[in-house]
N, C-alpha and C positions, 0 to 999 in steps of 0.2 A: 504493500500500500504506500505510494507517494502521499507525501506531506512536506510542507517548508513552514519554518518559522523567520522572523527579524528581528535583529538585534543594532541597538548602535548605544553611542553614546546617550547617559542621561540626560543632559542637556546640553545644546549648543547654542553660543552668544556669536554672531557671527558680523562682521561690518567693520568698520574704518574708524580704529578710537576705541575699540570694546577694551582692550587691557586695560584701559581703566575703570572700569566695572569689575574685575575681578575681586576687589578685595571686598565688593556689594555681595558678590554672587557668594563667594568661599562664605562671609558670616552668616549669610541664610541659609547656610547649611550646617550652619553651629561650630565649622570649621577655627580653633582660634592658636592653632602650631601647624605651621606650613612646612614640609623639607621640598626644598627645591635643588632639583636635578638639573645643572645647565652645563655650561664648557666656558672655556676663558677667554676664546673669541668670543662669544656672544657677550660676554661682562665686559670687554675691552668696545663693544659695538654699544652699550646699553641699553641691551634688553632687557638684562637683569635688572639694572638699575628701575625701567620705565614698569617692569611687573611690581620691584618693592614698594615704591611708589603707592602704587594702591591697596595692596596689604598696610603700608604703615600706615594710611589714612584711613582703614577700615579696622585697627588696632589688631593686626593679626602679629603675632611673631613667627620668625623666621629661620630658617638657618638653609644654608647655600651648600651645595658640591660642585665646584666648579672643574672639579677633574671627568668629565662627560668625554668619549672619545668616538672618533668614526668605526662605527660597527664594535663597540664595545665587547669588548673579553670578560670571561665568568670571573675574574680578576678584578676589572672595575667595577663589577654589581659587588664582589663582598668589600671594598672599599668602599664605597658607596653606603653599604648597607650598616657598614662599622660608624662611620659618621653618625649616620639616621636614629641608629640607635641611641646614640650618647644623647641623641635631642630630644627622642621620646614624642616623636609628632602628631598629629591625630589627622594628617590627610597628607600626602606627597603631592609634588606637583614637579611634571615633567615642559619643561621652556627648552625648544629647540628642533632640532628636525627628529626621522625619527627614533634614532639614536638614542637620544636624549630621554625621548618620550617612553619609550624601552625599556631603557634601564630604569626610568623612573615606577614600570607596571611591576617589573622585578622586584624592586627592592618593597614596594607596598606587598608585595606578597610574603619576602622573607621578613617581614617588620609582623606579619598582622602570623602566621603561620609558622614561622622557623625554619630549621634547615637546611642549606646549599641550591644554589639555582637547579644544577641537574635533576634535584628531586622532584619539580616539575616539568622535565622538558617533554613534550607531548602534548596530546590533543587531554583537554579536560584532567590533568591531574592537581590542578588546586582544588582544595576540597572547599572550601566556603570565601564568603566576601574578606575581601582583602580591604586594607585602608585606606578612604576615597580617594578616588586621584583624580586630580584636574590634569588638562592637559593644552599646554598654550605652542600652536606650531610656529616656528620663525621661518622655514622652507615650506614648499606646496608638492610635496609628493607622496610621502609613504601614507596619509592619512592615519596615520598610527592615532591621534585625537579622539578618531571612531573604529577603532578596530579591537579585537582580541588577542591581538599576540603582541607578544615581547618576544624578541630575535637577539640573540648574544655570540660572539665568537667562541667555540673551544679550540682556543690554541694550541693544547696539546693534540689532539686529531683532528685539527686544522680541517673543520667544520663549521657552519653556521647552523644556530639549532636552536628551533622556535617556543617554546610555553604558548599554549592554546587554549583560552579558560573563557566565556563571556563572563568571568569575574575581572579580568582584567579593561572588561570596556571602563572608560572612565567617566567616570559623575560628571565631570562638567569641561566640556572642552570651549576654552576662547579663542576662536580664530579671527586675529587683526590683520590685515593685508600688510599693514603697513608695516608690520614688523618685518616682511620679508623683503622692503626697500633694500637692505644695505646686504641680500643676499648674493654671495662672490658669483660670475658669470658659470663656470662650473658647478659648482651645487646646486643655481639655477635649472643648468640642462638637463643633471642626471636628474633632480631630483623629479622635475615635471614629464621625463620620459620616464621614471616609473610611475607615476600613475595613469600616464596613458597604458602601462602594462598592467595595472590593477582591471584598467574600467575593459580592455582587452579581450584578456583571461577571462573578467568575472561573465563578461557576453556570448563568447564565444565555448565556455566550457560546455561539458555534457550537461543536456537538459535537466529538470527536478525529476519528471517523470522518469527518464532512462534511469532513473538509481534506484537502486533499491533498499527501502527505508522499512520500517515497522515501527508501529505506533505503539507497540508492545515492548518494542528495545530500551534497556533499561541505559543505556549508553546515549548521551546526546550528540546525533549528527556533529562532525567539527562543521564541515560544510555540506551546504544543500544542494548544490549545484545551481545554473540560469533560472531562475524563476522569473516572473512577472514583474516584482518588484525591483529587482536586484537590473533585470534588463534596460529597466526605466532611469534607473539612475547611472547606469554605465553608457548608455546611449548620450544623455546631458554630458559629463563627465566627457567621453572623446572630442564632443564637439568643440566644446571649451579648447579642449587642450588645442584642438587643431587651429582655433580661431588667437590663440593667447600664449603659445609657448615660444612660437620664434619671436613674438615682441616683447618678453618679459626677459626675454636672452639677449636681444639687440641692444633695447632700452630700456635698463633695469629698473628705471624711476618713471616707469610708465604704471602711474598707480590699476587704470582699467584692466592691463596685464595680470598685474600682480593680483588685482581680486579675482580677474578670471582664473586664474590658474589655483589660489585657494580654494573656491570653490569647485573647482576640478577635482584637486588632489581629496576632498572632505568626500563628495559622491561617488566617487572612484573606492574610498575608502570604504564605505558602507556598502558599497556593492561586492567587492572582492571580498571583505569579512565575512558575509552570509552565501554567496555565491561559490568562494575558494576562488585559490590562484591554482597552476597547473603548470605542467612542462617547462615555462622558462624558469620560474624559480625553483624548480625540480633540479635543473643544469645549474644555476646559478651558485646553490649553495657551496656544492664542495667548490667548484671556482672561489668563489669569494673567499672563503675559510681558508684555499691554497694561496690565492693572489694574496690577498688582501685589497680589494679592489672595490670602489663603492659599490653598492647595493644597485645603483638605479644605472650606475655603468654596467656593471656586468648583464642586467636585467637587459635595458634597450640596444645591447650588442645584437645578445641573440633573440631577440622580439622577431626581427624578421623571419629568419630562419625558422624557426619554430612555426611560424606562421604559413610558410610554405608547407611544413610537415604537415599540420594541420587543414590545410587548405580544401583538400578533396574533402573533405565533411561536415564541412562550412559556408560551401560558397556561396550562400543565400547572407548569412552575416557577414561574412567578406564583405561583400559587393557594397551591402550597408555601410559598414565600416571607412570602405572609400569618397561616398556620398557624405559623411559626417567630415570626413578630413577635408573635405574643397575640392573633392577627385567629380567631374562631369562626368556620370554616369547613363546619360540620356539615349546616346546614340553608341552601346557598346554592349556587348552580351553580358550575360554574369559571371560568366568565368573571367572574362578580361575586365571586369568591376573587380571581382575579387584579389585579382592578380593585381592591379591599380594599386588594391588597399595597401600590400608588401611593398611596394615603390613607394608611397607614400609615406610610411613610415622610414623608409631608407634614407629619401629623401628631406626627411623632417631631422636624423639622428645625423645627417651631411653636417646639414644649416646651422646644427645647434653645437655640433661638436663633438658628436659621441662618439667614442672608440667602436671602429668597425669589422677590427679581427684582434680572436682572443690573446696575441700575441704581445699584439700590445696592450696587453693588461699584464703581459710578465708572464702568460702561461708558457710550458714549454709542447711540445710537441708527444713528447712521450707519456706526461700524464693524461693524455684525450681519455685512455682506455681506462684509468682509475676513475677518474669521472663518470665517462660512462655508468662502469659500475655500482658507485654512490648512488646515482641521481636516479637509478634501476632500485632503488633499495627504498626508495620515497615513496610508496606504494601508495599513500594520502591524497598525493596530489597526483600522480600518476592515472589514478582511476575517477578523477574527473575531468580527464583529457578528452577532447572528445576524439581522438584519435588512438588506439593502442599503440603505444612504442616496445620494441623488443631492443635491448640491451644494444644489440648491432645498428637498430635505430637510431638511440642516441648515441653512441658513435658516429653516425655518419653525419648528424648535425653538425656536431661538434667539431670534426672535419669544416667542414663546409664553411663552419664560423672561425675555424684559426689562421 
């Protein structure tokens, strides 16, 4: 028996100037010890500054980690987590991309829970609510503000490995555009071509109906697959992106940008979370975890690729997909629609800057086949592909992409 449900964040303050609201919003929630999860460029940028700001005039206190890093190691969560404790806080709050916002769903769960990050890594093994977490994004991509996972580095098996809990959605997410003015032109590109991989994935996976669910299962779906709702907001979500990511890369202080592409990366985010990602983040992890390479590089490397792979069992949302990017669909069949739609993102990761073979991320040629392997092992995401890959499959992508 098919079934879907939705989940997102508890609530969203979303527009131009909301961070000042924050310290409104956290007291009416009885909120009054904030630990905040940020990095020391953002405090050198004053972000930090412009969040405390409204906690000190809403009399919230405070305490700051400003050792936040790109793709965080289980190393910075108990750093993190060693801090948080000494402060004793009654709600965490993650200020930054999604990184930040990550480590921030982490450490409210070993605060509220105990134990070591690994003892949750998986789908649904935190057992109850954790400590409310706000989440305020300074980048427009991973939507982590509305999502349920925390993604951390194991550097010792030089892997990325996710905690999957909707306890980890967060009570209350501020999303200010403006905060993402002063974000660097690269963090810009990857971060807004991963959530065109979000809203992607989350449209293009295998349908609600094709899976097979039971209302009797005592285990909560991680993901539901494409449903109705999740398709609605992935569809908004690409448009955005297609119409606002090369001018928010161009000209970073084009504020209409910058809010389009927030609200890109927020509905992209709520659509992947309940719908699932698939195949590219399947490849992506052990890459990452071996490169060390951002999340939203190594993602819109192989978007294309993938999407070729995918393509014979798609090509009705292809063709869509081209149509939303600015591709003239009028006078051309569906197959050369959907073929468009892979050029089009080609051409958008050109324009923006994105790394276009794995190579230049630092991969070498001989780890394709342990990858492979790994990413054969993700059995979660693999089985809402809407394509089956065989181990030799992702090999040959992965070819294809070095």
């Amino acid at each position: 028996m098919s079934y879907w449900s939705f989940h997102t964040a508890g609530e969203i303050v979303f527009g131009r100037g909301v961070i000042r609201r924050l310290g409104r919003h956290a007291a009416e929630r009885g909120l009054r010890r904030l630990f905040i999860v940020t990095d020391r460029q953002l405090e050198a940028a004053g972000a930090l500054e412009r969040t405390t700001e409204s906690l000190d005039a809403a009399n919230i206190e405070w305490q700051a980690f400003t050792g936040g890093e790109a793709e965080p190691s289980i190393e910075a969560a108990n750093d993190c987590r060693r801090l948080a404790a000494s402060f004793s806080p009654d709600g965490v709050l993650g200020l930054g991309g999604g990184s930040n916002m990550d480590l921030a769903k982490i450490v409210s769960t070993l605060l509220a829970h105990g134990g070591d990050p690994p003892d949750y890594f998986g789908p649904n093994r935190v057992p109850g609510p954790v400590l409310p977490i706000i989440c305020v994004p300074t980048t427009a991509g991973t939507g982590s503000e509305v999502s349920h996972s925390g993604v951390l580095t194991d550097c010792l098996n030089a892997v990325k490995v996710s905690t999957l809990s909707n306890y980890l959605r967060p009570a209350l997410a501020i999303v200010d555009p403006e905060l993402t003015l002063t974000c660097p032109r690269r963090v810009t590109a990857e971060s807004g071509i991963d959530a065109l991989v979000h809203a992607i994935e989350a449209y293009t996976n295998r349908g609600n109906a094709d899976l097979d669910f039971s209302v009797d299962d005592t285990a909560r779906p991680t993901y539901f697959g494409a449903q109705p709702l999740t398709d609605t907001l992935a569809e908004q979500a690409i448009r955005l992106v297609g119409r606002h990511l090369r001018i928010a890369v161009e000209s970073p202080r084009e504020y209409s940008a910058r809010e389009g592409m927030a609200l890109a990366a927020m509905l992209a985010g709520m659509a992947f979370s309940n719908a699932g990602v698939a195949l590219v983040h399947a490849l992506e992890y052990p890459i990452g975890g071996a490169t060390g390479c951002g999340h939203g590089a190594g993602n819109g490397l192989l978007l294309p690729q993938v999407m070729r792979f995918n393509l014979p069992n798609r090509l009705a949302r292809f063709a869509r997909i081209a149509k939303w990017l600015g591709v003239d669909t009028r006078r051309i069949t569906e197959l050369q629609a959907a073929e468009a739609a892979v050029e089009a993102v080609e051409s958008l990761n050109q324009q923006i800057g994105v790394p276009r073979q794995l190579r230049e991320l630092g991969a070498e040629r001989e780890q394709l086949p342990d990858f492979a392997a790994a990413t054969f092992e993700i059995k979660r995401l693999l089985a809402i592909n809407p394509r089956e890959a065989t181990e030799q499959d992702l090999l040959e992508i992965l070819r294809a992409a070095y």
